[in-house]
C-alpha positions in Angstrom: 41.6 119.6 104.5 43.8 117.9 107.3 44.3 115.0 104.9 46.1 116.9 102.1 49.5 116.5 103.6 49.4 112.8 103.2 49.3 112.9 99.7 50.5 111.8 97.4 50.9 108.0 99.1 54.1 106.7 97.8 56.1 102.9 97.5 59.5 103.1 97.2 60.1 99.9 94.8 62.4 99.2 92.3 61.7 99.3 88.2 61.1 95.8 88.0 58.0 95.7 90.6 56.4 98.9 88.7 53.4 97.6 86.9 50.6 100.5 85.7 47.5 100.1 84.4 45.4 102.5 82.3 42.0 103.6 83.4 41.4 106.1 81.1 42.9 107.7 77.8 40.8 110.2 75.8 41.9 113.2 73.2 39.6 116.6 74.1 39.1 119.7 72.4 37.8 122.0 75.4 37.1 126.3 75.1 37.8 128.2 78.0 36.2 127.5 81.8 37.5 126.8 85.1 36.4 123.3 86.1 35.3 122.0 89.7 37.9 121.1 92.5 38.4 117.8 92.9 40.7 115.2 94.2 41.6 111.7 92.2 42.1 108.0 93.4 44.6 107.7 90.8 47.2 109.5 88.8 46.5 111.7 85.6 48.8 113.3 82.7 47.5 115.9 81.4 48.8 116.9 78.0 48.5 120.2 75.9 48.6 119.8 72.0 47.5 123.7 71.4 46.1 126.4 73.2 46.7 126.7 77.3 46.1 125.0 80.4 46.5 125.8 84.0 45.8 123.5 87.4 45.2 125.4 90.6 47.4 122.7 93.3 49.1 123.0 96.7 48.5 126.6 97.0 50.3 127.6 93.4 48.7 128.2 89.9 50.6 126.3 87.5 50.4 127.4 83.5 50.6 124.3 81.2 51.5 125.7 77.6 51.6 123.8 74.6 53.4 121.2 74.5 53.8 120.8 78.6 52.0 118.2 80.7 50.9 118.3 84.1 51.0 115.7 86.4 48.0 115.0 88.9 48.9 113.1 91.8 46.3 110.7 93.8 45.0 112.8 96.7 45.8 115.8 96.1 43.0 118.5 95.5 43.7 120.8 92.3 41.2 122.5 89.8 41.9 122.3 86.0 40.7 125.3 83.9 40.8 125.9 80.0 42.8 129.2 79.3 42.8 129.5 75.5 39.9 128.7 72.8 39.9 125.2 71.3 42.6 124.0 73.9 43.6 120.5 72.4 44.3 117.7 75.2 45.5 114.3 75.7 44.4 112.8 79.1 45.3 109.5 80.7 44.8 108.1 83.5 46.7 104.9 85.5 48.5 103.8 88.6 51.7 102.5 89.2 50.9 98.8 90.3 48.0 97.5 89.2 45.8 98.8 92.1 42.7 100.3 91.5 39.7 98.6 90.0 38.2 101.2 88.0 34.7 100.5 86.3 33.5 104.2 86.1 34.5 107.5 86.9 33.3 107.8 90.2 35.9 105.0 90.5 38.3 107.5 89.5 37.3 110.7 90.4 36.4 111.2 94.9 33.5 111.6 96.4 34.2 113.7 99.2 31.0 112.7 100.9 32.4 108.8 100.9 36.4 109.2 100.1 37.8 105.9 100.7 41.0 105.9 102.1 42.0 102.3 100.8 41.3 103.6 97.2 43.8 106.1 96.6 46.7 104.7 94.8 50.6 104.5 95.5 53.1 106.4 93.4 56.5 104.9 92.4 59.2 105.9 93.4 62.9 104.7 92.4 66.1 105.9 92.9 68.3 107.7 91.5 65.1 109.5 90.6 62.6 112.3 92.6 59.0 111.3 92.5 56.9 112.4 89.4 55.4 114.4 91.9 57.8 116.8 92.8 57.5 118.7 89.0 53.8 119.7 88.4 54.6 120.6 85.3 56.7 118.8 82.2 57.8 119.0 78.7 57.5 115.9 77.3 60.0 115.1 74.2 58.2 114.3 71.3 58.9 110.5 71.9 57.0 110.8 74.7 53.9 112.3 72.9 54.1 109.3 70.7 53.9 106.7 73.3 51.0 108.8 74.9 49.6 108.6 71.5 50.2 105.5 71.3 48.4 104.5 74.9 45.0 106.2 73.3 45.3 104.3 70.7 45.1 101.3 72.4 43.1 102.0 74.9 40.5 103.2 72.3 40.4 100.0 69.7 41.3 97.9 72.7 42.1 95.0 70.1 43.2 91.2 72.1 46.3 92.2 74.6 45.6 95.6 74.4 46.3 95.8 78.4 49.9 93.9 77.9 50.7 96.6 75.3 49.1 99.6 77.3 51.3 98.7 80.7 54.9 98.7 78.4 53.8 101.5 76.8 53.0 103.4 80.4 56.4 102.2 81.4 58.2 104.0 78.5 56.3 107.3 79.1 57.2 107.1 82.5 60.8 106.2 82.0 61.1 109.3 79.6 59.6 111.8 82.4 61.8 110.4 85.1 64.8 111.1 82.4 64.1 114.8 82.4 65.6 114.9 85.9 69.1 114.7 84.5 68.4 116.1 81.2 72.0 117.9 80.2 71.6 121.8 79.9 72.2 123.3 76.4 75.3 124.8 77.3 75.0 128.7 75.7 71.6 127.9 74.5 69.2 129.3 77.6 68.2 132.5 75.5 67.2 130.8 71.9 65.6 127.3 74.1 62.2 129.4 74.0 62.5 130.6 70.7 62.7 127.2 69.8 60.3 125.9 71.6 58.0 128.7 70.0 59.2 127.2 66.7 57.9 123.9 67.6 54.5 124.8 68.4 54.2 126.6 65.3 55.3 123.9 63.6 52.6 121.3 64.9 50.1 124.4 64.3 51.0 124.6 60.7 52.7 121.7 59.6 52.3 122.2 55.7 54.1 124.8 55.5 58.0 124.1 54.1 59.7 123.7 57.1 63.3 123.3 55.8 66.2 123.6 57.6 67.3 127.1 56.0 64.1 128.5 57.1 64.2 127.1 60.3 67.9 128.7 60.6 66.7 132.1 59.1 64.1 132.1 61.4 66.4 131.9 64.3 69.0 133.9 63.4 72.0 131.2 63.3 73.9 129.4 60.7 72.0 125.7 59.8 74.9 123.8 61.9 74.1 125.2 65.1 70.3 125.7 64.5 70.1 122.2 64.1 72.1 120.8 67.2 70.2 123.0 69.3 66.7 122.0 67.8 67.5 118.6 68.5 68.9 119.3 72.1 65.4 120.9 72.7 62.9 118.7 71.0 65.0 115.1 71.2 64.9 115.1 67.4 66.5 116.6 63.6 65.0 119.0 62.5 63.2 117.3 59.7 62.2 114.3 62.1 60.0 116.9 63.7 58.5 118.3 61.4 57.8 114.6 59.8 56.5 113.6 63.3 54.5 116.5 63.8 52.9 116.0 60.2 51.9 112.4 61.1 50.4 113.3 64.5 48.1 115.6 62.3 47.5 113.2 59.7 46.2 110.7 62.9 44.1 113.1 63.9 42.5 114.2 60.8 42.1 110.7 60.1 40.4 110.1 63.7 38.1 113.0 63.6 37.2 114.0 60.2 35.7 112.6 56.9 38.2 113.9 54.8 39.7 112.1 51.9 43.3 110.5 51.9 44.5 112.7 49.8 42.7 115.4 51.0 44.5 115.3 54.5 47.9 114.6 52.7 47.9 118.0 50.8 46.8 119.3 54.2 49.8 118.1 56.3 52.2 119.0 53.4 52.5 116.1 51.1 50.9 117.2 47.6 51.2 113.2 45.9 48.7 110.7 47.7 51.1 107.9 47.2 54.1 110.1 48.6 51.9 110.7 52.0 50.7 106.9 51.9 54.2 105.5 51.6 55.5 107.6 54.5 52.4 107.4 56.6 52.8 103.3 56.1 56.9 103.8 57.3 55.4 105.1 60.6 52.7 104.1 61.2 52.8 100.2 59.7 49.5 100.6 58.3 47.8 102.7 55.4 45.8 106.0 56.3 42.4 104.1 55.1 43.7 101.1 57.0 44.6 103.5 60.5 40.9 105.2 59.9 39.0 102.3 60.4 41.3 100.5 63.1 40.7 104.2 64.9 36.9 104.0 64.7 36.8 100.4 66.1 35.4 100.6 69.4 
């Protein structure tokens, strides 16, 4: 379409004028299809907890693996499909100022048959930093995750100020992406990066199991000292702050989505003692897990 070019539109402004807004923020468990071509008004991350992604965009096929995101600028046309079973997901969508009013998802989603121009949004752009844009596809340090996580959240309970706290949160998600730009290379490291990165998915997959840091040395071939400064040069955190991160994510979300006892879900994210897995779920989280349950299921 002659159009295409165009997009994304885009606002050179500095940090202080950015000012996004969430229209949507949703966790999906999807099986395998190729979805519909379509373009957006607005901007979508698209996250991949487990299982496999790809996005069809400017003429390329782009994989998104666990633990990637890809980015989905305004305008652009792009088909999503589901590559592996029980793909798990994390969508939001937002702008970058504030600008589109969004009251369902046909405000979101064009309508080829009546695209409005004046509709599709603006994206950001600051120096020293290249547009979002110009990386279809990121890796997101768990930080990042967690203010995505975070965002749902949010968006979800939607308690008083929820918008306030959804718009700095947006900010710090974007902040860490544009960071990735001058993200220091492992210096030696390029052959065992996706062995660990292998590690890490198998770690949120299974995170019960004893992930200490001997294992995690053994299983990488390299002494504990150097297993661990890599680690933490690849996922942005110790060793044992992933694994403890990556336990709580699955605690959320077995809290969100099942009926499963307390306890139940402790001994299933690797904490055998109830009060153990409450104490540390409350250090995290500020909240107990029956307390997080039903502030999840407020809608």
């Amino acid at each position: 379409m002659t159009e295409e070019p165009l997009y994304p539109l885009r606002r050179t402004a500095a940090f202080r004028e950015w000012s996004p807004s969430i229209h949507y923020a949703k966790y999906q468990v999807l099986q395998p299809a190729a979805l519909e071509w379509r373009r957006l008004y607005d901007y979508e991350l698209l996250y991949v907890y487990e299982g496999e992604a790809a996005t069809e965009m400017n003429g390329r096929r782009h994989a998104v693996r666990t633990g990637q995101l890809v980015f989905l600028p305004a305008g652009i046309r792009h088909r999503n499909a589901v590559v592996a079973p029980n793909t798990r997901l994390l969508g939001i969508h937002f702008d970058f100022f504030d600008e589109l009013a969004v009251l369902s998802d046909a405000d979101l989603v064009v309508n080829e048959e009546t695209a409005d121009a004046a509709k599709f949004c603006r994206e950001a752009h600051a120096e020293p930093f290249a547009p979002l844009s110009a990386f279809a596809v990121l890796t997101p340090p768990p930080a990042c995750v967690a203010l995505m996580e975070a965002i749902v959240e949010e968006f979800s309970a939607r308690p008083l100020g929820y918008e306030l706290a959804c718009k700095s949160l947006m900010l710090g998600v974007l902040s860490q992406l544009l960071r990735l730009q001058y993200a220091e290379p492992l210096s030696g490291a390029t052959i065992h990066v996706a062995r660990i990165r292998e590690l890490m998915a198998e770690i949120e997959r299974r995170p019960a199991e004893r992930w200490s840091n001997p294992l995690l040395a053994e299983r990488l071939a390299m002494n504990e000292d150097h297993m661990a400064k890599l680690f933490k040069g690849v996922a942005g955190q110790a060793p044992g702050e992933f694994v403890r991160a990556a336990r709580h994510r699955e605690a959320r979300r077995l809290l969100r989505e099942s009926d499963l006892t307390a306890e139940r879900i402790g001994e299933l994210v690797g904490y055998a003692d109830l009060h153990y897995f409450s104490r540390v779920f409350r250090k995290l989280e500020g909240v107990s897990p029956r307390a997080y349950r039903k502030l999840s299921r407020v809608l």
